[in-house]
N, C-alpha and C positions, 0 to 999 in steps of 0.2 A: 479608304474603305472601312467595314466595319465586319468584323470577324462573326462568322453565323454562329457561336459558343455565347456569344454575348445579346441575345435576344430581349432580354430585358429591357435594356436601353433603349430599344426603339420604339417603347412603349412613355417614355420617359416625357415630361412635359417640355423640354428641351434635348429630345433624344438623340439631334445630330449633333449638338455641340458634346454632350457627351460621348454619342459613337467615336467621336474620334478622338475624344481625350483617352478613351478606354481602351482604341488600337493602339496606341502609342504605349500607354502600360502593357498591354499583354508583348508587344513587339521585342520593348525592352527586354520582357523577361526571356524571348525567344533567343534574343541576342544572347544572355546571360547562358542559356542552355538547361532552364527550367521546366518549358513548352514546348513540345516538339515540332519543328517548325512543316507544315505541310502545304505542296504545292494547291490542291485544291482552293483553299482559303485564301492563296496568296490569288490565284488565277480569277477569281468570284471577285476578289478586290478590284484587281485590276479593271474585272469586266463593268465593275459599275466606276470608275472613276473616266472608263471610255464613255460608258452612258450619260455619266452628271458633263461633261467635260463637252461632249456635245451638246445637250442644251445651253453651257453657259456661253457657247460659241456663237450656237445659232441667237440667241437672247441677246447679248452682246451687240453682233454685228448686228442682226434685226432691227435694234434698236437704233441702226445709225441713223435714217433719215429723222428720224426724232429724236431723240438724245442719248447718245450710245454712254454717257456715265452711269446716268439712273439706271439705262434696263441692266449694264453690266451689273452693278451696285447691287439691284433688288433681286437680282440672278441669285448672284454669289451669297447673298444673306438665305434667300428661301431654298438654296440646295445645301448649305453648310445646315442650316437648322435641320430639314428634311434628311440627308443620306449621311454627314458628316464626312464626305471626299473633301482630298488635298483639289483636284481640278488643276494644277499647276505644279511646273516640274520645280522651278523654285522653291515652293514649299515642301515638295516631297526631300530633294535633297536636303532640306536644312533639317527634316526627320530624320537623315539618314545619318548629318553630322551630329547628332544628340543621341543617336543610338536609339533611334524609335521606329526606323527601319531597317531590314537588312536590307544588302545589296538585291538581293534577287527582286525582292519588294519594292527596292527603288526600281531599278529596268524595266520592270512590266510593270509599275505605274507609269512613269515616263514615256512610255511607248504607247499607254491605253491612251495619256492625255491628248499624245500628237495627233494620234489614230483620232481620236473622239473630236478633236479641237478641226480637225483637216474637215470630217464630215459634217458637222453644222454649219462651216463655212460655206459648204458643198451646197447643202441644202438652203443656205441664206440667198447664195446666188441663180440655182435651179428655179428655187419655188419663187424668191419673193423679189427675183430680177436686179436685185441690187449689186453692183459693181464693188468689190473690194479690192483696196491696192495698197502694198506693204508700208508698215509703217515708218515716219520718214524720220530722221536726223534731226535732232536740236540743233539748229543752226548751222546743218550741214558738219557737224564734228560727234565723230564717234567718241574720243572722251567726253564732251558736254552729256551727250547719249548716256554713257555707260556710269556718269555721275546720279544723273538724274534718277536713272531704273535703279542703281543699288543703294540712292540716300529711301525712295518712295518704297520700293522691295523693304528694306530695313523697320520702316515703319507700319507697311502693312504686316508682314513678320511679328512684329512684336506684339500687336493689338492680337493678331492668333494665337501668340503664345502663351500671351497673360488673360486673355480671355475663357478662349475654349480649347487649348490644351492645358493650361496647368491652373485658372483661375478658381478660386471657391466656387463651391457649386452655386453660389447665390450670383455669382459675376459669371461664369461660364452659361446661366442660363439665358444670358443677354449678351451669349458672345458674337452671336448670326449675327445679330441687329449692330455691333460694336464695328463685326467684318465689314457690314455693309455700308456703312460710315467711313472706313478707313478706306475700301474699293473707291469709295466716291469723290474722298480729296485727292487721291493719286491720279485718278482718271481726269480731274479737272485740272491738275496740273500739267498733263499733256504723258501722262507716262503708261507705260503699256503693264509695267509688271507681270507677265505673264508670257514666257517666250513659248507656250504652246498655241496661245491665240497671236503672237505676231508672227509664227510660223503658219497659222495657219491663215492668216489674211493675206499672207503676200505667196504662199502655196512655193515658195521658192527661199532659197536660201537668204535668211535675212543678216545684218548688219551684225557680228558678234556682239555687238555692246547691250542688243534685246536678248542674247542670251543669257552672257556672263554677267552681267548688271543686276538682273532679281537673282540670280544666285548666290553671288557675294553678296548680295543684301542680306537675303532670306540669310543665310546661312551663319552668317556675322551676327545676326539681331537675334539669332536663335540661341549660337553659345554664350552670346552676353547675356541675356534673360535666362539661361541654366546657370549659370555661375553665379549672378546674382540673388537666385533663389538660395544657391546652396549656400550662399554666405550670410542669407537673413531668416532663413526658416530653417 
């Protein structure tokens, strides 16, 4: 989400990629004890990462009878450039292991995504009659699974974080468009990346490997890309 102190930014020719490079700065310093940290602003975040999170759902799955990579893909690129939301708890915690959210901030993002990700699906099947059903096992083995979502997690992870959280401002403003690139080869590889939408497609308890897989991804690709930073800049 993007903190309502920070108004300017959404004024900005690339104003989601920076929304959220600039929650990440402010979050940090909340962490540090600079900012005082208020639930209001955390609750408004959370309220729109329920809102972006459901359309990337219903966009997503909508898009299955025709090709559920691209609408994912073009989803994820026009709401990152648009609101700058995480939309996935993956990326949230890998914020949260870099110190760019607090706990609280994770929990009710994580819960606005499920919540947001449940009801597009909701809506996918309501309005537009389409069948959704959970998603299935690389070859029937939950390691190959949990391989797959934390090597693809990893690499979508790091296009965010050198893009449009930490990129020059001349690379972060081509970060949407870099996300929506990296959304596209992982989704055409067969990987979900995102255990709020394979929670919410199968609306039931799914496989731990679509949990824990973009989390160890995300989260691994995040402190290597902070570490890395700090050793060359």
């Amino acid at each position: 989400g993007v903190a309502g102190a920070r108004p300017a930014l959404r004024v900005a020719n690339a104003r989601g990629a920076r929304a959220l490079r600039a929650q990440t700065e402010t979050t940090a310093a909340e962490v540090d004890g600079t900012i005082e940290p208020g639930w209001t602003r955390d609750v408004a975040e959370a309220g729109m990462e329920l809102f972006t999170t459901a359309l990337l759902s219903f966009a997503a799955f909508g898009a299955a009878a025709g090709s559920g990579a691209v609408g994912c893909a073009a989803a994820v690129g026009a709401l990152v450039f648009a609101f700058g939301t995480q939309m996935n708890p993956g990326v949230s915690l890998a914020l949260f292991v870099t110190r760019a959210l607090t706990l609280r901030q994770l929990v009710l993002n994580v819960l606005a995504q499920l919540t947001g990700a449940a009801l597009g699906a909701m809506f996918v099947r309501k309005i537009l009659g389409i069948a959704l059903t959970g998603p299935a096992l690389v070859a029937k083995s939950a390691g190959k699974t949990f391989t797959l979502e934390a090597v693809t997690s990893a690499l979508l992870m790091s296009v965010i974080y050198n893009t449009v959280l930490r990129g020059a401002p001349a690379v972060a403003a081509v970060g949407p468009g870099a996300v929506s690139l990296a959304v596209l080869a992982v989704s055409l590889m067969g990987a979900s990346c995102n255990p709020a939408l394979s929670f919410a497609k199968a609306l039931e308890p799914v496989n731990w490997a679509f949990w824990l897989g973009p989390m160890v991804g995300c989260s691994l690709a995040a402190l290597l890309c902070e570490w890395y930073q700090r050793q060359t800049f």
